[in-house]
C-alpha positions in Angstrom: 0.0 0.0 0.0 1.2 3.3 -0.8 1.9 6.8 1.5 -1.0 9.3 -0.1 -0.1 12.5 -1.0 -1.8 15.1 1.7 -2.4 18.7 1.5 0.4 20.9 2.9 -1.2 23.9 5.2 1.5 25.9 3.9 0.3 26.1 0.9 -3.2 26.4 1.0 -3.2 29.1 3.2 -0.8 30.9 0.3 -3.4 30.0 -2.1 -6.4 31.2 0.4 -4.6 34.6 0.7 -3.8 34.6 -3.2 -7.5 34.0 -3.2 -9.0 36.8 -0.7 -6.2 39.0 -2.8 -8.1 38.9 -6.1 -11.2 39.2 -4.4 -10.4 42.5 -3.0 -9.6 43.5 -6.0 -12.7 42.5 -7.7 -14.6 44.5 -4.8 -12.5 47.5 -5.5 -13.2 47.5 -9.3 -17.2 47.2 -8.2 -16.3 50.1 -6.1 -14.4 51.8 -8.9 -17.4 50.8 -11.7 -20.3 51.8 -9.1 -18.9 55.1 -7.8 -20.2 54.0 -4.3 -18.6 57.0 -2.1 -20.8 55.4 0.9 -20.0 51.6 1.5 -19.7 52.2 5.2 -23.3 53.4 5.2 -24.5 51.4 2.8 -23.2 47.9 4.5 -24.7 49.4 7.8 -28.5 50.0 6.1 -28.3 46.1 5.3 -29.2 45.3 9.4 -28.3 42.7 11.2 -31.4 40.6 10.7 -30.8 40.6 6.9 -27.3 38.7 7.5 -28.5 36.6 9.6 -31.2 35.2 7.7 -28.8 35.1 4.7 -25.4 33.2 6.6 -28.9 31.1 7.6 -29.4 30.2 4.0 -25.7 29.3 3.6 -25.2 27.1 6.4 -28.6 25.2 5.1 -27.0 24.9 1.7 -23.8 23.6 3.3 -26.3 20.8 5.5 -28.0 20.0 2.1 -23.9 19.6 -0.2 -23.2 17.2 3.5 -26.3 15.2 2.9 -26.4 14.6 -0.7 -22.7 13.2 0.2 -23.9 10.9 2.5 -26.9 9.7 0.3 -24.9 8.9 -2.7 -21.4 7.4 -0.3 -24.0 5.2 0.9 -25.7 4.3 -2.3 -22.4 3.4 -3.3 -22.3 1.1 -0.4 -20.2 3.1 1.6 -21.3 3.8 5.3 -20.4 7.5 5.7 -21.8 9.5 9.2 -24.0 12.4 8.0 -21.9 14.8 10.4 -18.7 13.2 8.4 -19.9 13.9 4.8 -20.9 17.5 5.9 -17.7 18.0 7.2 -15.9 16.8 4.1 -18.0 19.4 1.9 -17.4 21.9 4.3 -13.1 20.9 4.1 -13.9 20.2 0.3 -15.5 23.6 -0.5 -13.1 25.6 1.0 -10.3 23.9 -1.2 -12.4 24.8 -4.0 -12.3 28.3 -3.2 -9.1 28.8 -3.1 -7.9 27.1 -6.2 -8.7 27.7 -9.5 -11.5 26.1 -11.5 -12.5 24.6 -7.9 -10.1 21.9 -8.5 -9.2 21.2 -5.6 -11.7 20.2 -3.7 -12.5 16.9 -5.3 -9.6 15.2 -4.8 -9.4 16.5 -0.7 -13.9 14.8 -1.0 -12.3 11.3 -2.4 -9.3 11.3 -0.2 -11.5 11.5 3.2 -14.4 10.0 2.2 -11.7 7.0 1.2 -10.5 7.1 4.9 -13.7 6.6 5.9 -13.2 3.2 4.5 -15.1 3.7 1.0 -12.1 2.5 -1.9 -10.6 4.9 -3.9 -13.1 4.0 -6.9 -16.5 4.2 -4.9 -14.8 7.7 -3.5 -14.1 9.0 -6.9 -17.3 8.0 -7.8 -19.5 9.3 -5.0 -17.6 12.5 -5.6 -18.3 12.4 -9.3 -22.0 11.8 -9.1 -22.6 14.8 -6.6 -20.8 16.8 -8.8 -22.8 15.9 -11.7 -26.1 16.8 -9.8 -24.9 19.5 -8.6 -24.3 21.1 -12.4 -27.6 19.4 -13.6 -29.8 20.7 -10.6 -27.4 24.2 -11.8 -29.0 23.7 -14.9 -31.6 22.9 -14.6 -32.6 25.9 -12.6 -31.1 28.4 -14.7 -33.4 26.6 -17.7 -36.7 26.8 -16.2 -36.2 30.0 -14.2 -36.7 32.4 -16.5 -39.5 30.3 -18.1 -41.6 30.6 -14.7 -40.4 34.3 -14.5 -41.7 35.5 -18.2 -45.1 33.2 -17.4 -45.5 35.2 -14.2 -44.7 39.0 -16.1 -41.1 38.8 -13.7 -39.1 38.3 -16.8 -35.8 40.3 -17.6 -33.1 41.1 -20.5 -29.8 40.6 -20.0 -27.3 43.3 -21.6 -25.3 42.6 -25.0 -22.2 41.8 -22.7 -24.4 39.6 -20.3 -25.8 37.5 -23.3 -22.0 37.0 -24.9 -21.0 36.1 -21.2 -24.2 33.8 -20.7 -23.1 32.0 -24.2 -19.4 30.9 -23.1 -20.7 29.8 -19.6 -23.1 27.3 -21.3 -20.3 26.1 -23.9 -18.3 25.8 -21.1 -20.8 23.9 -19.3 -22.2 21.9 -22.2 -18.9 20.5 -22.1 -18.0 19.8 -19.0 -21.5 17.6 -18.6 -20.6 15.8 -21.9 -17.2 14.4 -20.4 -19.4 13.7 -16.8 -22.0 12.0 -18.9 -19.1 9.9 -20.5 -17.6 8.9 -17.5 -20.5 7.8 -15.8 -22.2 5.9 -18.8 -19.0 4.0 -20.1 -16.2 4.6 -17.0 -14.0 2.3 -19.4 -13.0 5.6 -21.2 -11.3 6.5 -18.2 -8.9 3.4 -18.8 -8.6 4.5 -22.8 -7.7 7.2 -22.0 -4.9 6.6 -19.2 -3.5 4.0 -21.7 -3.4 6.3 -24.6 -1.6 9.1 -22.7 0.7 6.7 -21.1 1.8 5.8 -24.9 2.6 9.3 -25.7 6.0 10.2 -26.8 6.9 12.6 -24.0 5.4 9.3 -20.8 7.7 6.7 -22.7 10.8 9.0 -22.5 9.8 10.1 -18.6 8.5 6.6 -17.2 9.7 2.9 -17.3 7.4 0.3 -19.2 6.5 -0.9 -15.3 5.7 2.7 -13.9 3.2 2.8 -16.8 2.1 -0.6 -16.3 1.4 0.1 -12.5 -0.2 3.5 -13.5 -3.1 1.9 -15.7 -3.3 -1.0 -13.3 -4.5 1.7 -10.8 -6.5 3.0 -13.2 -8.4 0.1 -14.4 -9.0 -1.3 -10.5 -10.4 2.4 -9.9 -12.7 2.6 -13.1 -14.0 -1.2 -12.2 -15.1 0.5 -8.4 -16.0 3.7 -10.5 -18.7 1.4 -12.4 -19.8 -0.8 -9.8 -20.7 2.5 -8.0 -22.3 3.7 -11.1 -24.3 0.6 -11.2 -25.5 0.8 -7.7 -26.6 4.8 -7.6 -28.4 3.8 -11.3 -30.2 0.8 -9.6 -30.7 2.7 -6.6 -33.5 5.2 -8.3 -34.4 6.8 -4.5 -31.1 7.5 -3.9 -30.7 9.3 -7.4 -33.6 11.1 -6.8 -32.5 12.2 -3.5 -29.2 13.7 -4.4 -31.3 15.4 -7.2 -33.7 17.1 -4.5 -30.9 17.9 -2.4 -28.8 19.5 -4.9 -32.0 21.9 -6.3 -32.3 22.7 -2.5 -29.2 23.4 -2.3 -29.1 25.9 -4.9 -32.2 27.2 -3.8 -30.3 28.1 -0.8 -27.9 29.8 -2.6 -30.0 31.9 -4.7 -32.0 32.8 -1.8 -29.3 35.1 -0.1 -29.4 37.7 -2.9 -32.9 37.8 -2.5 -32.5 38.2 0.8 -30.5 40.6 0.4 -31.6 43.0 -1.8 -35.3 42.6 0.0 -33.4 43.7 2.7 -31.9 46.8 1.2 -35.5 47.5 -0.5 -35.1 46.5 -3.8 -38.1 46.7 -6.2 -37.1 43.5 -7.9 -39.3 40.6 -7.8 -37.9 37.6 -6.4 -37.8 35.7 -9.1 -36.5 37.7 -10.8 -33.6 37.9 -8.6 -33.2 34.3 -8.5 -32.9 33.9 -12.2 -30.3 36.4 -12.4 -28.5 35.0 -10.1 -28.5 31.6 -11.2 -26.9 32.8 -14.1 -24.3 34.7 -12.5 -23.4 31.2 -10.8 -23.3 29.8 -14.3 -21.0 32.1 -15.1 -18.8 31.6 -12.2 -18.4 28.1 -12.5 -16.1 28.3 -15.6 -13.9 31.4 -14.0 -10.2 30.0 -13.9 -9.4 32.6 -10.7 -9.5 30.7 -7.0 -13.2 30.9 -5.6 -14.0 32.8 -9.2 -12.4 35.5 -6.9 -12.8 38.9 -9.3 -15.2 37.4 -11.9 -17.7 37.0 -9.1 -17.7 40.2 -8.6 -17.7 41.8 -11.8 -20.2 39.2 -12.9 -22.7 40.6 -10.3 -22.2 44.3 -11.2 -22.4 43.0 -15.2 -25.8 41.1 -15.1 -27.8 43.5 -12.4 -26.6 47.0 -13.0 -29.5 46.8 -15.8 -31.4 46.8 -12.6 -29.9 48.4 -9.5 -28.5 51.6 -8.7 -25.1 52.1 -8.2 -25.8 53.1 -4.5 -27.0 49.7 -3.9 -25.1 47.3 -6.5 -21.6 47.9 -4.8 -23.5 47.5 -1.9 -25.0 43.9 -2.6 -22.0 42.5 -4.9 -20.0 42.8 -1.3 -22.6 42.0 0.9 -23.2 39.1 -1.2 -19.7 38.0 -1.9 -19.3 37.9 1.9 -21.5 35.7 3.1 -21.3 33.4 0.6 -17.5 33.1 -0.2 -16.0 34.3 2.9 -17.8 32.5 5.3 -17.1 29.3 3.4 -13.5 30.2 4.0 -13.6 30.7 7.5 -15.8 27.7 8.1 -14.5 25.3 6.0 -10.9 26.9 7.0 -11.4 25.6 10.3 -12.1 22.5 9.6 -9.4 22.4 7.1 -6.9 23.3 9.9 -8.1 21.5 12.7 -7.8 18.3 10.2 -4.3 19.1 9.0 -2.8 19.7 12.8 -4.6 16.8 14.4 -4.2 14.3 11.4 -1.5 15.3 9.1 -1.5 14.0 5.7 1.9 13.6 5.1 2.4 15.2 1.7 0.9 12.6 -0.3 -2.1 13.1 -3.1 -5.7 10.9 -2.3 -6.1 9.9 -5.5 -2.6 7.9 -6.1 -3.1 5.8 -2.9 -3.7 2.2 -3.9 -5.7 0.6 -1.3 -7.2 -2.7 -1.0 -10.3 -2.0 1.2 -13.4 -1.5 -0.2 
């Protein structure tokens, strides 16, 4: 059995800081764009009971990303606590916000979820399929959204630059659930695709014939786990249906803090209409390369609702906003990020390369 590869504290709380540096930048070009002369007064008109109720909706979405975790590790046949799979998306969403395209917080999901004696392929594949709800229950939402909101008379426009934005988001994403769809109908491609690159020019010249050998060896045992987990959570329709429901509640969550919000700081926006902007400026954000889409967050809100807010109370909400959504995640999931490295280190070693032969 091999040493995993851990996460060095050192260097996630480099990339945090990287992270909270392009944010404050993206707050000062919202500051810069909205000629807010006022935060101070403005943050202080938000009250106290407004972000409340909104860090209220966050930690329900964070209890709803935990229990979709547990429904689909045990679907897979794993037997992970609910307090345990919360705090893995808690750990896991706070290495997603501080490193770019949210990459790392998958690998830090599998890694624990594997110590909680799940095998590296039924990990990578719990992790996988809450991923994939959580960009269809994404879609999903920003589909119908503003269907329901035109039917109702709440419909809006997006701007010329909103629309271009909007169209490379859903590339991006088209994508991105073509390769998920792929891996989760035939995980085979996964070893194809291992074996392929291992035969490249540059692999043969860097690694012996038995390093490659051992690689796709890995591979191949993870992909046959992959697809017995696949199997299960297909044959297991409640447990697909539950992750679904938790996923649309958990974006429901989301987009209910910028309602919230702006009810709070007496916006004449209608709710819905709110929540379909929003879901697209999530859309958006998914596909920003920066940590925590740190700056494009920010810009995105100003982009897609100064067509509808003042500049007194846009700079206002894109920070209010931005805070209790992204910085309470790091502070949150920080802790238990810190707490996990200081009690239990990891030793340097990446979850995903550890061979293990428990299931």
């Amino acid at each position: 059995m091999e040493e995993t590869k851990g996460y060095n504290l050192k260097k996630v709380i480099l990339w945090g800081l990287f992270s909270l540096g392009l944010s404050g930048l993206g707050i000062a070009l919202v500051l810069r764009i909205t000629k807010n002369q006022d935060i101070v007064g403005g943050l202080l008109a938000v009250g106290l009971k407004t972000l409340a109720v909104s860090c209220g909706l966050v930690v329900l979405s964070w209890l709803a990303d935990g229990c979709r975790m547990a429904v689909l590790a045990r679907g897979m046949g794993g037997k992970v606590p609910f307090l345990a799979a919360i705090k893995i998306s808690m750990m896991g969403a706070f290495m997603a916000a501080v490193t770019p395209f949210d990459t790392g917080g998958e690998p830090l999901k599998v890694y624990f979820l594997h110590k909680h004696g799940m095998s590296i392929g039924q990990s990578t594949a719990t992790v996988t399929m809450a991923a994939m709800f959580h960009s269809a229950a994404r879609f999903l939402l920003w589909a119908l959204l503003p269907w329901v909101a035109l039917l109702t008379g709440d419909s809006w426009e997006p701007t010329a630059v909103g629309k271009a934005t909007m169209a490379v988001g859903l590339a991006f994403y088209v994508f991105y659930m073509v390769l998920f769809i792929a891996a989760t109908v035939r995980p085979e491609f996964l070893v194809s695709v291992t074996d392929r690159v291992c035969r490249t020019g540059l692999l043969r010249r860097l690694l012996t014939a038995e390093r490659m050998e051992r690689i796709s060896d890995k591979v191949r045992a993870a992909a046959h786990d992959f697809r017995e987990g696949v199997i299960r959570i297909r044959s297991d329709g409640s447990a697909a249906v539950l992750a679904l429901l938790l996923s649309i509640a958990y974006w429901l969550t989301m987009t209910a803090v910028p309602v919230c919000i702006l009810k709070g700081m007496g916006s004449g926006l209608s709710p819905l209409q709110i929540l379909s902007i929003s879901m697209t400026v999530y859309l958006v954000m998914a596909y920003t390369p920066t940590p925590g889409a740190s700056g494009g967050a920010e810009v995105g809100t100003v982009v897609f609702f100064s067509p509808f807010l003042p500049s007194a109370i846009l700079g206002t909400f894109a920070i209010v906003w931005r805070v209790v959504t992204y910085y309470l995640t790091l502070l949150i999931g920080g802790a238990f990020v810190a707490v996990e490295a200081l009690l239990l280190p990891l030793q340097s070693q990446s979850p995903v390369s550890k061979q293990t032969d428990g299931r």
